[in-house]
C-alpha positions in Angstrom: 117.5 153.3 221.1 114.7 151.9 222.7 111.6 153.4 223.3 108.4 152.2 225.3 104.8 153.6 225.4 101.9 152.9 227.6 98.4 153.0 227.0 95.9 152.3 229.7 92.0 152.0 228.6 89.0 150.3 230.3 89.1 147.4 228.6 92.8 146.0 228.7 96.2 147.7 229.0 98.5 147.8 225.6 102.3 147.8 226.0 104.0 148.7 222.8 108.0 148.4 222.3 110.0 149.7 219.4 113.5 149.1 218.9 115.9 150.6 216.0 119.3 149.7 214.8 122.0 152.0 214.3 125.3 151.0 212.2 128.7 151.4 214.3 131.7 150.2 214.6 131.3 147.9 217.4 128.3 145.6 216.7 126.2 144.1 213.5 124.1 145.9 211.8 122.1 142.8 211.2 120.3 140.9 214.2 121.7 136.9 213.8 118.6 135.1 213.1 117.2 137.8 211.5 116.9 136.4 207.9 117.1 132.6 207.0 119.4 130.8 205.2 118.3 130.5 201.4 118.3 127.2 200.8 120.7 126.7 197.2 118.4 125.3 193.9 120.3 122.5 192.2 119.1 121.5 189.1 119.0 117.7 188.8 120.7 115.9 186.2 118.9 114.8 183.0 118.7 111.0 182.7 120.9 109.7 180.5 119.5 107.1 178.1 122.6 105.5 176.4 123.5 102.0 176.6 126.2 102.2 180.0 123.3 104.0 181.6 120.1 102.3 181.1 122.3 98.9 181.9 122.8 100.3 185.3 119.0 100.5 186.0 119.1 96.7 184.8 118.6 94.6 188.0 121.8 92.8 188.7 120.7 90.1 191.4 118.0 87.4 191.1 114.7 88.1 190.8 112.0 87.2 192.9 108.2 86.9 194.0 106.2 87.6 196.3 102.5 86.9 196.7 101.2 88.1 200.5 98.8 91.5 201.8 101.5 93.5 201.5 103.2 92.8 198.3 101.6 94.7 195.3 99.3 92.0 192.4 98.1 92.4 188.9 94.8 91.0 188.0 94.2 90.4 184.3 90.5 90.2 183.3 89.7 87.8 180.5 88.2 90.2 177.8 85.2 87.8 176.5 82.9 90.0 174.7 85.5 90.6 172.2 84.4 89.0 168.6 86.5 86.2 167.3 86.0 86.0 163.5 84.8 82.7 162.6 87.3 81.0 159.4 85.5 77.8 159.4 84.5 78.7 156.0 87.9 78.7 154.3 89.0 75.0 156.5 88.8 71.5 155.2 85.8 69.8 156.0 88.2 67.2 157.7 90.3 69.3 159.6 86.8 71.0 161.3 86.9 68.4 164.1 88.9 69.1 167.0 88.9 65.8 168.6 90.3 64.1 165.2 93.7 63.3 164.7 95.6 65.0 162.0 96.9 61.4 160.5 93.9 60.5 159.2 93.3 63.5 156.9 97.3 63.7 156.2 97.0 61.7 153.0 94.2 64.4 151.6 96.0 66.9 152.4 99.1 65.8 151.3 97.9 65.2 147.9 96.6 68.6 147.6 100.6 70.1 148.6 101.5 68.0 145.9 99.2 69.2 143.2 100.2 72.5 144.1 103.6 72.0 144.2 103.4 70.1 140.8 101.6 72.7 139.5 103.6 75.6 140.6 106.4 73.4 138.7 105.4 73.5 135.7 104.4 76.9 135.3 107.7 77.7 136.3 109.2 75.5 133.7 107.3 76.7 131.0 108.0 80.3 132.0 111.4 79.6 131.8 111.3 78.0 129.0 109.7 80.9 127.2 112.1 83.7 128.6 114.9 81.3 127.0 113.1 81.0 123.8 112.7 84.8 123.8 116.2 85.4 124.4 117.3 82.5 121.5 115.2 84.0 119.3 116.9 87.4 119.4 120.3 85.9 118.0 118.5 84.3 114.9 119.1 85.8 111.7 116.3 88.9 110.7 113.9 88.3 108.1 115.8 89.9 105.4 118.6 87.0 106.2 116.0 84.2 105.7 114.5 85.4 103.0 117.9 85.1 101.2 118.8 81.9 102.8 116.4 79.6 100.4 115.8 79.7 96.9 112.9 78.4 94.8 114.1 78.0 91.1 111.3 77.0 88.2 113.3 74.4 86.3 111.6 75.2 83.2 113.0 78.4 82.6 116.5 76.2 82.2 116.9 74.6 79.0 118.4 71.5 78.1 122.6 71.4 78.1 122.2 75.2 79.8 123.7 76.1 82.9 122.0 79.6 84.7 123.4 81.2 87.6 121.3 82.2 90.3 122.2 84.5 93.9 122.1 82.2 96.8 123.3 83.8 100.2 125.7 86.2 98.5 127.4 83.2 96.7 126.7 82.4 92.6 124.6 79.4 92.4 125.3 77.3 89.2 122.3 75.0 87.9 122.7 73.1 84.9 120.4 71.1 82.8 122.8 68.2 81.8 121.7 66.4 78.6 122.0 62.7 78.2 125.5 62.6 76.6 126.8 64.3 79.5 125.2 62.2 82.2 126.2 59.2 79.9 130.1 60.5 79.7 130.3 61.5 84.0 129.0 58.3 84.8 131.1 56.5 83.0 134.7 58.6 84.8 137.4 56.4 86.6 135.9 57.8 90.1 139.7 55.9 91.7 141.3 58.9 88.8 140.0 61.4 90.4 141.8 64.3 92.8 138.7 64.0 95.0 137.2 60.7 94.2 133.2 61.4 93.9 130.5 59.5 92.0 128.5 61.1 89.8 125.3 59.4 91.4 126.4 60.5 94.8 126.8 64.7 93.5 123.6 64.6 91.4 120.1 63.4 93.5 118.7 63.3 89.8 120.6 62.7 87.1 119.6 65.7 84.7 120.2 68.6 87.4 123.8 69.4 88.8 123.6 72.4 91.3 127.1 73.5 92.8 128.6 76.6 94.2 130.2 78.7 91.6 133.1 79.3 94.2 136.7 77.4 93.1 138.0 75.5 95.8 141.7 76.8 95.0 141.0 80.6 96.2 137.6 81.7 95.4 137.4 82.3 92.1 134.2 82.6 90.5 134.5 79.8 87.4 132.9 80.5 84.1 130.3 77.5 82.8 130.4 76.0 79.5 134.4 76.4 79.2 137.2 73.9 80.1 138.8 71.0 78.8 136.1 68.8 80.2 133.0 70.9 79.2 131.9 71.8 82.2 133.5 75.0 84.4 136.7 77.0 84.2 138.2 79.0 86.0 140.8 81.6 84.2 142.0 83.1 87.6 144.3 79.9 87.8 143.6 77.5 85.5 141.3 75.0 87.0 138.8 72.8 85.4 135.8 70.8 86.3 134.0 68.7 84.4 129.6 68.3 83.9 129.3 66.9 87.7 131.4 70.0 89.6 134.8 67.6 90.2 138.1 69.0 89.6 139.9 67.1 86.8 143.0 69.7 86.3 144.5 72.5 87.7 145.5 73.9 91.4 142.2 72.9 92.6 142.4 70.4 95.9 138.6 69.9 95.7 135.4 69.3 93.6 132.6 72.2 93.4 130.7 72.2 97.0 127.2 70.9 96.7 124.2 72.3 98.6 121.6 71.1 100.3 119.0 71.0 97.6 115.1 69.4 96.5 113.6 68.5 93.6 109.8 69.0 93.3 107.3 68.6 90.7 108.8 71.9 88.9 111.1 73.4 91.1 114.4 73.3 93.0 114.1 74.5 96.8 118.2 75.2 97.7 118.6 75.7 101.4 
């Protein structure tokens, strides 16, 4: 349907139009051109930032550049008010001269590397050396243990042609006070008769003390003083005997009574 309407006035004429669309059969509803095309929104794809894809980005061809009015610069200003701090201080007063060469303060400073180096050396050594010590020291035997490992005996307590028996290091300890007659008789023993040939000089440091081990050399067996054929030790377990000097003169026995380490002082007898 169309429709038109005139309106006249004094000052201009007005010419108004209407038009109105009715559905059918035959024609669009819709004018073509009427509405425009919505343009479609795609959402862009979020840059990827793994390895494949930032090496695509990477420039593959040479590079080059260009200086000229239309090719973009960078100017770098030189920063000068910025405060250097000044280490002249800590430097060697030969090293402070820039136009001197570094061979003629090489031997100073060389020597100082070496002092340092040396130094350093032996502080290392002698910590080492005290880390082992530490760690020796914790094998030794306690306190206890060398308490028990020496002996100080008063030999006046012993009397003449006695023999005591003392505790040394869980073994019996015999000491004997040998009277002349029985340093006269051992010295005087065929030493090339013996089992296990031994001079009685060589088994006695002084000729009126004999200290042996009250262990026999056949199995053990603690021997029993003053008994025996030869006056000195016995042993009843198997029948050995040893005479006034600890050496085996019959029985099972391969060898003489062992002898400790032992010193005579002004009164006593230090075993151990």
């Amino acid at each position: 349907m169309l429709s038109y309407i005139g309106r006249s006035s004094q000052l201009a004429p007005t010419l108004k139009g209407s038009a109105q669309a009715v559905a059918s059969g035959l024609r669009n509803t819709v004018v073509p051109g009427a509405f425009e095309e919505a343009a479609v929104v795609v959402q862009p794809l979020p840059l990827l930032l793994t390895t494949t894809a930032m090496a695509k980005r990477c420039p593959t061809g040479p590079i080059k550049a260009k200086a000229g009015i239309a090719a973009s610069s960078q100017v770098r200003y030189a920063h000068t008010d910025i405060q250097v701090p000044d280490f002249g201080a800590y430097r060697r007063d030969d090293v402070k001269d820039s136009r001197s060469k570094a061979g003629e303060s090489a031997s100073s400073r060389r020597s100082f590397t070496y002092m340092l180096v040396g130094g350093g050396t032996v502080g290392g050594i002698y910590s080492a050396k005290s880390v082992v010590t530490q760690f020796v020291s914790t094998m030794s035997a306690t306190a206890d243990v060398l308490a028990l490992a020496k002996i100080e005996i008063k030999l006046d307590d012993i009397p003449e042609g006695k023999s005591v028996t003392f505790k040394w290091r869980g073994k019996p300890l015999f000491v004997r006070h040998r009277t002349d007659e029985e340093i006269e008789t051992e010295g005087n023993v065929d030493v090339a008769s013996l089992r296990d040939p031994e001079h009685d000089s060589i088994r006695c440091t002084d000729p009126k003390w004999l200290v042996v081990l009250g262990v026999c050399t056949h199995l053990g067996c603690v021997p029993i003083a003053d008994a025996g054929d030869f006056g000195g030790y016995y042993c009843p377990c198997h029948g050995s005997h040893y005479d006034a000097a600890g050496r085996i003169r019959k029985g099972p026995a391969p060898l003489n009574l062992e002898v400790p380490v032992h010193i005579f002082t002004d009164d006593l007898l230090i075993v151990g």
